[in-house]
N, C-alpha and C positions, 0 to 999 in steps of 0.2 A: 401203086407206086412203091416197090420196092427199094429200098438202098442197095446195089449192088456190094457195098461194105459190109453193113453189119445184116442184110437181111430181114429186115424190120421193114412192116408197111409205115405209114405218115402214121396211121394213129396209133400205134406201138411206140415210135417215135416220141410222139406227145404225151402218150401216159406218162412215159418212162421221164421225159420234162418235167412233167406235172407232180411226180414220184418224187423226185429228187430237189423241188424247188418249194413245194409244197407241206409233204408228209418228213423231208429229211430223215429216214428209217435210219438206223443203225443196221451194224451189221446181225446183230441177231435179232432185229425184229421178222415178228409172223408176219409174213404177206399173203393174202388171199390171191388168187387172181383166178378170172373164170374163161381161162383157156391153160389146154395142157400140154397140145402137142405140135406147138411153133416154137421157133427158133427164140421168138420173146421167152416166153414161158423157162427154156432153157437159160437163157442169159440167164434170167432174175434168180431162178434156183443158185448159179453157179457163185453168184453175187449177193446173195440172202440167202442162206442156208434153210432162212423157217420159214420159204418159199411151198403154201397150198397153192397147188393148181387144179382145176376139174373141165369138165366137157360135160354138156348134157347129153345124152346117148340114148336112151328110150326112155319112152312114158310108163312102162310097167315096171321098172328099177328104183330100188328104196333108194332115198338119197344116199349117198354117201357109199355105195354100193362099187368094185373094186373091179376091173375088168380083167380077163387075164393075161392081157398087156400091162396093165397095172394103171391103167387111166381112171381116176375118179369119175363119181355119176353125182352130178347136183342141180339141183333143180334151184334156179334163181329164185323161184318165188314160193320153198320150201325146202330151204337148207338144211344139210344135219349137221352143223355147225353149234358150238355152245356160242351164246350172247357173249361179246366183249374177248371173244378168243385169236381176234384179230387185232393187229395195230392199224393197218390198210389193206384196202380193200379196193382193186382194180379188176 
């Protein structure tokens, strides 16, 4: 269920709810978020400058590892993230 507007499936929709009703980020706060190469992912960078995004892409990639498209590689359950270097985290 895409929006024909903005592009956004329902639960892009609902983070992005949940973002702004919840976390209220400012404009320079760091947001994580663990998708890089949707249209969401785009919004949020455009609208949050200190917008991380990542994709997980193979199992033999250190995290944090840089593609040469420039897509981040991280592993949800093996970040290379430092502790507290986030405000949110979608």
């Amino acid at each position: 269920m895409v929006c024909l507007h903005c592009l956004q499936r329902n639960r892009q929709r609902a983070a992005y709810h949940l973002l702004l009703q919840e976390a209220r980020p400012g404009r320079d706060a760091s947001i994580y978020i663990t998708e890089q190469v949707t249209p969401f992912y785009g919004m949020l960078k455009q609208r949050y400058t200190n917008t991380l995004g990542s994709e997980y892409l193979d199992a033999d990639l250190p995290a944090g590892h840089i593609s040469r498209d420039g897509i981040r590689h991280e592993d949800l359950c093996a970040l290379s993230l430092e502790s507290a270097s986030c405000d949110v985290v979608l």
